[in-house]
C-alpha positions in Angstrom: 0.0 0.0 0.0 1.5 3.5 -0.9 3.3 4.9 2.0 2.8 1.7 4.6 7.0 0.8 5.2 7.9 -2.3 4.4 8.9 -4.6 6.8 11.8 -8.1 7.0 9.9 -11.3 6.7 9.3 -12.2 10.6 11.0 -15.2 10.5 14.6 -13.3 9.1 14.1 -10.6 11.4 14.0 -12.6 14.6 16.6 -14.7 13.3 18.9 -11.7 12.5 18.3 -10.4 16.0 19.5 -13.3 17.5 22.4 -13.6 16.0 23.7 -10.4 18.2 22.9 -12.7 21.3 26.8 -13.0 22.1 27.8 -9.5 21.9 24.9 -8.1 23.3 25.1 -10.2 26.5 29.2 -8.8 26.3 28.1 -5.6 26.8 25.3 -6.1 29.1 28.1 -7.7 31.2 30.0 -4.7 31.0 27.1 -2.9 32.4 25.4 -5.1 35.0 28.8 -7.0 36.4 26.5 -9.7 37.0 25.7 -12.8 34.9 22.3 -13.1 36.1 21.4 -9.4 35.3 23.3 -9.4 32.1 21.0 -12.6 31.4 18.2 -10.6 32.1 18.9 -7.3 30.3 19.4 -9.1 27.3 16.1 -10.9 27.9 14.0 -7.8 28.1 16.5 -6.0 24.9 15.8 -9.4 22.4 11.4 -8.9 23.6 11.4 -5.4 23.1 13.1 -5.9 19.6 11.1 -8.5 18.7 7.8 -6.7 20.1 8.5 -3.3 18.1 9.9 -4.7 15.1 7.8 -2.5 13.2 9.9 0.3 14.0 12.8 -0.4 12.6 13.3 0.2 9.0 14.8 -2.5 7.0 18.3 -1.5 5.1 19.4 0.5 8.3 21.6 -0.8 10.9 19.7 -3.6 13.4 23.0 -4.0 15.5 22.9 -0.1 16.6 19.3 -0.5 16.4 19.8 -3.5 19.3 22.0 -1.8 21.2 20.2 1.5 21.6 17.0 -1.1 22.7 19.8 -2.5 25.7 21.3 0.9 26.5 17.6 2.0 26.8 16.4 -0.8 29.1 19.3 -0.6 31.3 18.7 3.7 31.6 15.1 2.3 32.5 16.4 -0.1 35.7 18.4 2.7 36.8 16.5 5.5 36.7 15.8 6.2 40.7 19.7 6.0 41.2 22.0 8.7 40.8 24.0 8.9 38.1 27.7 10.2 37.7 27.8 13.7 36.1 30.1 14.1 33.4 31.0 18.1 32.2 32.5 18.2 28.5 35.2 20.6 29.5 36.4 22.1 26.3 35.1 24.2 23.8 37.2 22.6 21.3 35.3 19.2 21.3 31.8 20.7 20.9 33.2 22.6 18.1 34.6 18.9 16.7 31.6 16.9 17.7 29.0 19.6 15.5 30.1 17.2 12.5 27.3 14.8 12.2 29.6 11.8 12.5 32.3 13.2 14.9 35.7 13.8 14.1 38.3 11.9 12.7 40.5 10.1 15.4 44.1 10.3 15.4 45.9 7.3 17.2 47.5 8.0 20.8 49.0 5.4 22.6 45.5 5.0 25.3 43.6 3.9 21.6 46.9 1.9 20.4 46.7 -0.3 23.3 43.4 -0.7 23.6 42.8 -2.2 20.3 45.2 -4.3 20.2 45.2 -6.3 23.9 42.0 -7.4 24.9 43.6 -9.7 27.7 42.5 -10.2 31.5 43.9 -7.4 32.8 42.1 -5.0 30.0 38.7 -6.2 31.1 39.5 -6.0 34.9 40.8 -2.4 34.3 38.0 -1.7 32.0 35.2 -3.2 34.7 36.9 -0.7 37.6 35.6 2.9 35.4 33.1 4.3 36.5 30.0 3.6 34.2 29.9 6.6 32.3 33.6 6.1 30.9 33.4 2.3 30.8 30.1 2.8 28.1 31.4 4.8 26.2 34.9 3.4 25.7 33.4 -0.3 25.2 31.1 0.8 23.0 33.7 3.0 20.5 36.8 1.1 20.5 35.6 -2.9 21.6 32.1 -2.7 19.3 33.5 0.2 16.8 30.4 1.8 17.2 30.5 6.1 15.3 30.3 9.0 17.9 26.6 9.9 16.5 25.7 6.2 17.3 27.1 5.8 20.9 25.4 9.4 21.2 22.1 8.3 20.2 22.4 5.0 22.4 23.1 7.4 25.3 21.4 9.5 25.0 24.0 12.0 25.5 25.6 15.1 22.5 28.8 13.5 20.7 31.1 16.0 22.8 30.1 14.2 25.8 30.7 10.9 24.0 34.0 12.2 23.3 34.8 13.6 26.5 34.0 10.4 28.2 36.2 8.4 25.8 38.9 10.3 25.8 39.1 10.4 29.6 38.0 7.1 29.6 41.1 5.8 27.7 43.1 8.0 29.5 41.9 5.7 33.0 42.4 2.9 31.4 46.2 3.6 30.1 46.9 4.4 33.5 45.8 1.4 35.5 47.3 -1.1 32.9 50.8 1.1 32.9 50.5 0.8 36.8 49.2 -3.3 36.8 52.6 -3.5 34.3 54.9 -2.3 36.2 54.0 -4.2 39.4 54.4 -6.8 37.4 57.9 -6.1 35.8 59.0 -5.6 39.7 57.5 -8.8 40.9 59.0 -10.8 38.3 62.4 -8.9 38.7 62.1 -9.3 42.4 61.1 -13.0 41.6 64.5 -13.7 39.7 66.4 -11.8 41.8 65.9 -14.4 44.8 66.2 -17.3 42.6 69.6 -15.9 41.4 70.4 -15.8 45.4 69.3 -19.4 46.0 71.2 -20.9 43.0 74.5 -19.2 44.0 73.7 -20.6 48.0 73.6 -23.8 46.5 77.3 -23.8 44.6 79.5 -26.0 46.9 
């Protein structure tokens, strides 16, 4: 009929939407810190997706669609709690971030590392930000998601989105330089002793 959208076959669309199951519950995981509420948001997101499917428009993209759903729900569950204020505290990124998409990104060593390790002590540093940050930067540089799209998801301008990140990164560099360098010292401390044991054991 002239002007009625067109909608995905129901059986592709549901099919499609569940097969963002794994990297949804990732990032509810991120955001609960608990399996059984990660379970749960997910739960709700994949209902509500499959409940309004008439709203989204076929040829667009379902993952940001998804996400945007899960961001929403969990903003729902946490609405009665306070929420950590985060001031965009330069001119210079509001000026950037009236570009529809954002502006380019340069690489810096925070971004270097964090796309290329993805180990234990990433995530335990990653799951210690406070949520604003720890959104933001999962959601940019682990899901690759645009400025405008973490934005939307949000529910926040791009220069906040940027802000966050940037700080965000920032946090994170720190506390894996930090977690590194214990490291080096235990292990140097560590061969340091057995270097004294092997040398008490020369007859």
């Amino acid at each position: 009929m002239f002007g009625r959208r067109q909608r995905a076959a129901p059986d592709t669309f549901s099919n499609e939407v569940l097969g963002y199951l794994e990297p949804l519950y990732a990032t509810a995981m991120r955001l609960t810190r608990n399996r059984a509420d990660a379970e749960d948001l997910v739960q709700d997101t994949m209902v509500r997706a499959l409940r309004f499917r008439d709203r989204f428009e076929p040829g667009t993209n379902l993952r940001a669609w998804l996400y945007t759903i899960l961001h929403n729900t969990w903003r729902n569950r946490i609405r009665d709690t306070a929420r950590e204020a985060t001031d965009v505290d330069s001119e210079r990124i509001e000026e950037l971030a009236s570009r529809p998409e954002g502006p380019a990104e340069v690489d810096t060593p925070e971004r270097v590392l964090l796309r290329s390790t993805m180990d234990v002590d990433l995530k335990a540093a990653l799951d210690e930000l406070p949520d604003a940050f720890r959104q933001a930067v999962w959601l940019r540089d682990v899901e690759e998601f645009s400025y405008a799209e973490i934005a939307k998801m949000l529910d926040v301008p791009i220069g906040t989105v940027m802000s966050r990140i940037s700080r965000g990164r920032r946090l994170l560099f720190e506390k894996l330089a930090e977690s590194k360098g214990q490291r080096s010292k235990a292990e140097g401390q560590d061969a340091k002793a057995k270097g004294q044991d092997a040398k008490v054991s020369v007859p």
